[in-house]
C-alpha positions in Angstrom: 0.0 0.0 0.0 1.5 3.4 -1.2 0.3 6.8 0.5 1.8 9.9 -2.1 1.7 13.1 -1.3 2.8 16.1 -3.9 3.9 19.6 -2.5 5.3 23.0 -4.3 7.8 25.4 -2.7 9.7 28.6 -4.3 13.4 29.4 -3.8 13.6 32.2 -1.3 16.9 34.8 -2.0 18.2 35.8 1.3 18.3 39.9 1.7 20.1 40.0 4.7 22.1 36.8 4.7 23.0 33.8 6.7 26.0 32.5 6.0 27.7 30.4 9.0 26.0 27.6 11.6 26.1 27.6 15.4 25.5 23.9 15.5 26.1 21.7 12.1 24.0 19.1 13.8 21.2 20.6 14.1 21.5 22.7 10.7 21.2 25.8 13.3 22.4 29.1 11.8 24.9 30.9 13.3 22.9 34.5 12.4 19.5 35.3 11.6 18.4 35.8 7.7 15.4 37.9 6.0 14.8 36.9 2.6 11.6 37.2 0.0 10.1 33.6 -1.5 10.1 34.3 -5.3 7.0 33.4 -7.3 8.0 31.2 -10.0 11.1 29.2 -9.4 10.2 26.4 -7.5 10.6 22.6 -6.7 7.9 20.4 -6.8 8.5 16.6 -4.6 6.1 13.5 -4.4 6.7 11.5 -1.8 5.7 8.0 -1.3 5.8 5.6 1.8 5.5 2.2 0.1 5.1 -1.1 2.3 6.7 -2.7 -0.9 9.8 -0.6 -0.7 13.4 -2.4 1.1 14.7 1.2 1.0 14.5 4.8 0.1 14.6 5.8 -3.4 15.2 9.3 -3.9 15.5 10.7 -7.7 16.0 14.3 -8.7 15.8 15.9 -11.4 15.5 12.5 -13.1 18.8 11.2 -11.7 19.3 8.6 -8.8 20.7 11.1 -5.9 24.0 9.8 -4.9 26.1 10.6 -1.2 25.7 12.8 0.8 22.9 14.1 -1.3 20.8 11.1 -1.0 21.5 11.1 2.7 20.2 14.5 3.1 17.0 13.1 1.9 17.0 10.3 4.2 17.4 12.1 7.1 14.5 14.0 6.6 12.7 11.0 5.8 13.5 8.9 9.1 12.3 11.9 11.0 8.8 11.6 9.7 8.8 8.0 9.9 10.0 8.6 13.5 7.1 11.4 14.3 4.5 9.1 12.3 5.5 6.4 13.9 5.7 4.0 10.7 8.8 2.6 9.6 7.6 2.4 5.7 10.9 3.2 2.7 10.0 6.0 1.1 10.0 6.7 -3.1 10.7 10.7 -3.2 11.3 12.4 -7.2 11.7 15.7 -7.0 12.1 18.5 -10.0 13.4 22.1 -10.4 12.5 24.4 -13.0 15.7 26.5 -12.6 19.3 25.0 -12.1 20.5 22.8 -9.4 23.8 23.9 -7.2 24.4 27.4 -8.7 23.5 29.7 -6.2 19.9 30.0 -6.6 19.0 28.5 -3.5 17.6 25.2 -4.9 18.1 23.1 -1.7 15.6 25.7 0.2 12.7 24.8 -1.8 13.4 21.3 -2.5 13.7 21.0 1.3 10.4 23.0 1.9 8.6 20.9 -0.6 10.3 17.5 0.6 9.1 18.6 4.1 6.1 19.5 3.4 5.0 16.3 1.0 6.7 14.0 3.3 4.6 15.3 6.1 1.4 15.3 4.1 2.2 11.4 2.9 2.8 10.4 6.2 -0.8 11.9 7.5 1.0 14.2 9.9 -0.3 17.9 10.1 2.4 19.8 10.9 2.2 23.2 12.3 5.0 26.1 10.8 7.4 25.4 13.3 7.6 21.4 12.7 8.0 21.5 9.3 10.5 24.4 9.5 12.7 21.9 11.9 12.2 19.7 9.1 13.4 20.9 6.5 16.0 23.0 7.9 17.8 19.1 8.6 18.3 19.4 5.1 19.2 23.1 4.4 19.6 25.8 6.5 17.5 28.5 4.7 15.0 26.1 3.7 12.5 27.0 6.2 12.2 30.8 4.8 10.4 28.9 1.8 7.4 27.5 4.5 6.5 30.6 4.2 5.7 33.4 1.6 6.3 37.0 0.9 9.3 38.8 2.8 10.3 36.0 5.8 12.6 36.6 9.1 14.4 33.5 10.0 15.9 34.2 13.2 19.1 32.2 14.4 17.9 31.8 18.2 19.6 30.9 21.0 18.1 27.5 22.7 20.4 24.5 22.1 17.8 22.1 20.4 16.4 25.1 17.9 12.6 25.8 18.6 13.2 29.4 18.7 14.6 29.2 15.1 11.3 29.3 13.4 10.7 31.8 10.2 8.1 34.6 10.5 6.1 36.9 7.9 7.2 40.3 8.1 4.8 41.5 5.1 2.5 38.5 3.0 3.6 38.4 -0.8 0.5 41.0 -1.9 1.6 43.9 0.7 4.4 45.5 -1.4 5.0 45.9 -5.6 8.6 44.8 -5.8 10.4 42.9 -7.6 13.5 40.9 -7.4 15.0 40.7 -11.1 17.5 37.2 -11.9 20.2 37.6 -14.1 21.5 34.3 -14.2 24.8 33.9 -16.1 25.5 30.4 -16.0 24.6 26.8 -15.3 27.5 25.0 -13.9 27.2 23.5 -10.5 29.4 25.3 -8.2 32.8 23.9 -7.1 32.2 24.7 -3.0 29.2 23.6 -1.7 27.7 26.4 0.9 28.3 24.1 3.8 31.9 23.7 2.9 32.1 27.3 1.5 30.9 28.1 5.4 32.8 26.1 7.2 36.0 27.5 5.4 34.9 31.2 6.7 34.0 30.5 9.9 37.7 28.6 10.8 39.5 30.4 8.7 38.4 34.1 7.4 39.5 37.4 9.5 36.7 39.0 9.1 34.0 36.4 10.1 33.9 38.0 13.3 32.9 41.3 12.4 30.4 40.3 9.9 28.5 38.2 12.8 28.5 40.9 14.5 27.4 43.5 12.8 24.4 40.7 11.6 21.6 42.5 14.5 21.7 46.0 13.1 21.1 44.8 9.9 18.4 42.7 10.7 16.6 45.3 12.3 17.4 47.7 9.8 16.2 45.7 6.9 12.6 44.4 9.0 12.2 48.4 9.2 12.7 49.3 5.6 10.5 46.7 4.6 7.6 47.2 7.0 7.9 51.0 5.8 8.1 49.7 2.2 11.5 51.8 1.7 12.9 50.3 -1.3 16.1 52.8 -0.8 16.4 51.6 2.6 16.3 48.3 2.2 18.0 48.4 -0.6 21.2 49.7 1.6 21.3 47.2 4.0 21.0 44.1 1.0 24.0 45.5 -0.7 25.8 46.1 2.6 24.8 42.2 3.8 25.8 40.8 0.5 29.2 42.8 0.3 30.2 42.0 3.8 29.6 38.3 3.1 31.5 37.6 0.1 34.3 39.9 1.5 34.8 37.4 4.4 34.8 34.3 1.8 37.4 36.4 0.1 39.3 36.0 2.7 39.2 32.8 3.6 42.0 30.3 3.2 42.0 29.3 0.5 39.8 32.2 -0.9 36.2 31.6 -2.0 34.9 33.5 -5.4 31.3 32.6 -6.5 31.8 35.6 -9.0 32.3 35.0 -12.5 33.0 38.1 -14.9 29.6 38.7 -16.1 28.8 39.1 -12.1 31.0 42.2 -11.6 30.0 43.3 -14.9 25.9 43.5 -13.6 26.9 44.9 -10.1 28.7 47.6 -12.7 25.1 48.4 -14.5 23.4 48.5 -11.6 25.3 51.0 -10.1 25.3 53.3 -13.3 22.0 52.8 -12.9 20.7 54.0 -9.5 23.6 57.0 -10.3 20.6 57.8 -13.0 18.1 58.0 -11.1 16.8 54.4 -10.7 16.3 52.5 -7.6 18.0 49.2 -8.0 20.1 47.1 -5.5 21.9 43.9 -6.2 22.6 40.8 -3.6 24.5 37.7 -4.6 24.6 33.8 -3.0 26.8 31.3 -3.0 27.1 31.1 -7.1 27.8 33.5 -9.7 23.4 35.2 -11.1 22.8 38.7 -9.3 19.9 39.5 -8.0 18.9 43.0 -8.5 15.9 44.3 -5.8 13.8 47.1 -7.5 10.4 48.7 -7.9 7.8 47.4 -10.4 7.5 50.3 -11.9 11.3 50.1 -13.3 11.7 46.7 -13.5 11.2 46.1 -17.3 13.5 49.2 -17.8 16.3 48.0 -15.7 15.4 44.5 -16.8 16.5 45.5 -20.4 19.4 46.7 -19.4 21.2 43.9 -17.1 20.3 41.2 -20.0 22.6 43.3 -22.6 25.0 42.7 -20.1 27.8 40.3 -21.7 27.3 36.9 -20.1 24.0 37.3 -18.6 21.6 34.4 -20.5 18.3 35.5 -19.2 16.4 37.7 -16.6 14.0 36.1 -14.7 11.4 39.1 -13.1 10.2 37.7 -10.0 7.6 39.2 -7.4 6.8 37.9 -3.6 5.5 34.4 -3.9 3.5 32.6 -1.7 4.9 30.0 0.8 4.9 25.8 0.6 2.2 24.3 -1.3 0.2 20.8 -0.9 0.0 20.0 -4.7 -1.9 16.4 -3.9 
């Protein structure tokens, strides 16, 4: 007997950013994160528990997951099982519509929706905060993506995580932004973000200063946002991004997510709030920029990042909604 469950979540890009754990364990950031949930790149995951099954089978993208991948999966997986109190193998497929491992936060939704689905197909109903835990075993931004529109995710402070459960600071509706995609390549990248973190943390000079500096910009950005002030905001999402990549930089050996097309956007951008526009950039782990702007501008400043050399396609996204229970 086969109980399937199907559930939807969009990426969310971090605008203050976490980068950094307090407990690898646990997944457990090491500072607190706002981000928006986009509205169309997302992963959708079936999940099946299967009395027929031996063991998990966990496919993505139509490819047998492998590793440490696969085990990421799992874990999630045993938790249910361990909450539902069943010990049925589990057949999970899951699918992006944008690329995998390239710094557009792929592993948040695909852990949202695995969470979510996995849940569902177990006939748990899980409040926010249990499905948050959840999927944040597999990723730690991936419980911004439970919910929609602009998201707090604070790190907390209490050992086993219950206090690090994600908030709405405005739903997806409340504010005509948009975030605008340039994505300028497709190649997975070579330092995974929990490497790429670990290397800061033990190794970077300036980790230090960036955690703490990590309050007033949280407070900062929930501010601008609440007051819908696209130039504040868009200060402290340039200042978050800069001061995060600066301390990979520095690491030994140095991280660069950057590519040349990269520099080459954060370039236009800047020419372009010089004349007159408001538009603010923020980069992950992996080379696309992300350019935070009004919707009034967005087709104009749209235009001009994708004549960028490099730069395949913009993607115009607007505040999404949070995790979705497809079937």
């Amino acid at each position: 007997m086969m109980h399937v469950s199907k559930a939807r979540a969009r990426t969310n890009i971090a605008l203050v950013k976490y980068w950094g754990k307090r407990d690898g364990a646990l997944n457990l950031p090491a500072v607190g994160s706002i981000s928006m949930t986009l509205s169309s790149l997302h992963t959708t995951t079936e999940v099946g528990f299967d009395t027929r099954l031996s063991e998990d089978t966990v496919v993505i993208n139509g490819r047998p997951a492998q590793g440490r991948e696969r085990e990421r999966v799992c874990a999630v997986l045993d938790v249910v099982r361990q909450t539902a109190g069943a010990g049925h193998r589990a057949a999970v497929r899951t699918e992006n519509n944008f690329p995998t491992a390239s710094g557009l936060a792929s592993s948040a939704s695909g852990f949202a929706a695995l969470a979510a689905a996995a849940a569902r197909a177990a006939g748990l109903e899980l409040p926010v905060s249990e499905l948050s835990r959840l999927a944040r075993l597999g990723s730690g931004s991936a419980p911004r993506s439970i919910l929609g529109g602009f998201v707090e995710l604070p790190a907390g402070v209490l050992a086993d995580g219950s206090d690090c459960v994600p908030r709405e600071i405005l739903p997806p509706d409340a504010w005509d932004v948009r975030l605008l995609v340039a994505v300028n390549g497709r190649a997975e990248k070579a330092v995974g973000s929990t490497e790429g973190m670990e290397r800061t943390k033990g190794t970077s000079p300036y980790y230090r200063q960036w955690v703490e500096t990590h309050a007033a910009d949280m407070q900062a950005a929930a501010d601008a946002i609440r007051a819908r002030g696209i130039a504040r905001l868009g200060a402290v999402v340039e200042s978050s991004c800069f001061k995060m990549h600066a301390s990979m930089m520095a690491a030994t050996p140095p991280i660069l997510y950057w590519n040349g097309a990269t520099v080459e956007v954060i370039r236009t951008v800047r020419d372009l709030r010089n004349a007159g526009l408001d538009a603010y950039v923020t980069i992950d782990a992996g080379p696309h920029v992300k350019v935070l702007c009004p919707a009034a501008q967005s087709s104009e400043i749209a235009d001009r990042i994708a004549k960028v050399d490099g730069v395949e396609r913009v993607i115009v996204e607007r505040p999404g909604p949070g995790v979705e229970i497809l079937t």
